[in-house]
N, C-alpha and C positions, 0 to 999 in steps of 0.2 A: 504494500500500500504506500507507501513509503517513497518511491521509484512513480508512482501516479501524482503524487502531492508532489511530485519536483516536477514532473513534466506540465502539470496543470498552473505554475509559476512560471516556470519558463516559458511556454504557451501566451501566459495572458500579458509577460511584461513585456516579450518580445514582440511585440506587435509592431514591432521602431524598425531599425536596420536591416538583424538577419532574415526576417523574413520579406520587409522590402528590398532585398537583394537577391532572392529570390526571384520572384517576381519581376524584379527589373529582367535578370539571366535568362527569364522564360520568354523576357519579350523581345530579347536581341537574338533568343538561341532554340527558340521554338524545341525542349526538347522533347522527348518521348515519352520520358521517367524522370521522377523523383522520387529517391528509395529513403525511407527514413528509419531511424534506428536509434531508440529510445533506453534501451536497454531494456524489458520488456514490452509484451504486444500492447497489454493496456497504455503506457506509457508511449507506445508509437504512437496507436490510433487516435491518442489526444494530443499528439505534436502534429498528424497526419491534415485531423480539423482545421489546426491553427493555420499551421502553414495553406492547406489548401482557401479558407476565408480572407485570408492573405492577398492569394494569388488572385482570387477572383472579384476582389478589391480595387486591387491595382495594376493587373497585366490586362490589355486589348484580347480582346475573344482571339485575333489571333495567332497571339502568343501563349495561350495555353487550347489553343485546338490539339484534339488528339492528347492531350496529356495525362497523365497516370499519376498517380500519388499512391505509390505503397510503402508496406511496410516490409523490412525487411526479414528475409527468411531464413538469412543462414545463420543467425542467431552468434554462441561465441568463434564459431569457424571464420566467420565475415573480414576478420581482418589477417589471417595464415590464408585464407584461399583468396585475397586482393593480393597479398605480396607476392602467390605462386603467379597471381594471374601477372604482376610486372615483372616478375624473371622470365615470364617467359616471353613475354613481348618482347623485352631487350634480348634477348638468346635469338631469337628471330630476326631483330631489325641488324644486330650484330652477324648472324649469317648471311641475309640479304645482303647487307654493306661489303662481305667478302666477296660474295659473288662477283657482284658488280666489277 
């Protein structure tokens, strides 16, 4: 409960910057997803609200056409399979750069 009463603070005070930056990012970058991760699911899907009232606030229809707001799934894996996922980006752009 504890992890819900932070996010429910940070939700309602952040209503300023990080989430108006957001929103600005949606309207220069049109993207697909925004994956949020609270550290638990209740504590996402009350950061998911904020930010999505946010966006729909202050980005043009569209800058958030087609967009997504989840939460995230891979739970504590999420940050060991981001860093496999940039080794191996660079193991790839580093092989391509040999090729060439």
């Amino acid at each position: 409960m504890h992890v819900e009463q932070s996010a429910r603070r940070v939700r309602d005070r952040d209503r300023g910057p990080p989430p108006r930056a957001l929103a600005d990012i949606c309207t220069l970058s049109n993207p697909g997803a925004l994956v949020v991760d609270a550290g638990s699911a209740p504590a996402s899907q009350i950061l998911k609200r904020g930010i999505q009232e946010q966006i729909e606030q202050s980005t043009p229809p569209f800058g958030r056409k087609g967009l997504q707001i989840q939460p995230s799934e891979l739970g504590e894996d999420a940050a060991i399979q981001g860093a496999v996922h940039i080794a191996r980006l660079a193991a790839i752009e580093s092989a391509l750069t040999t090729i060439k």
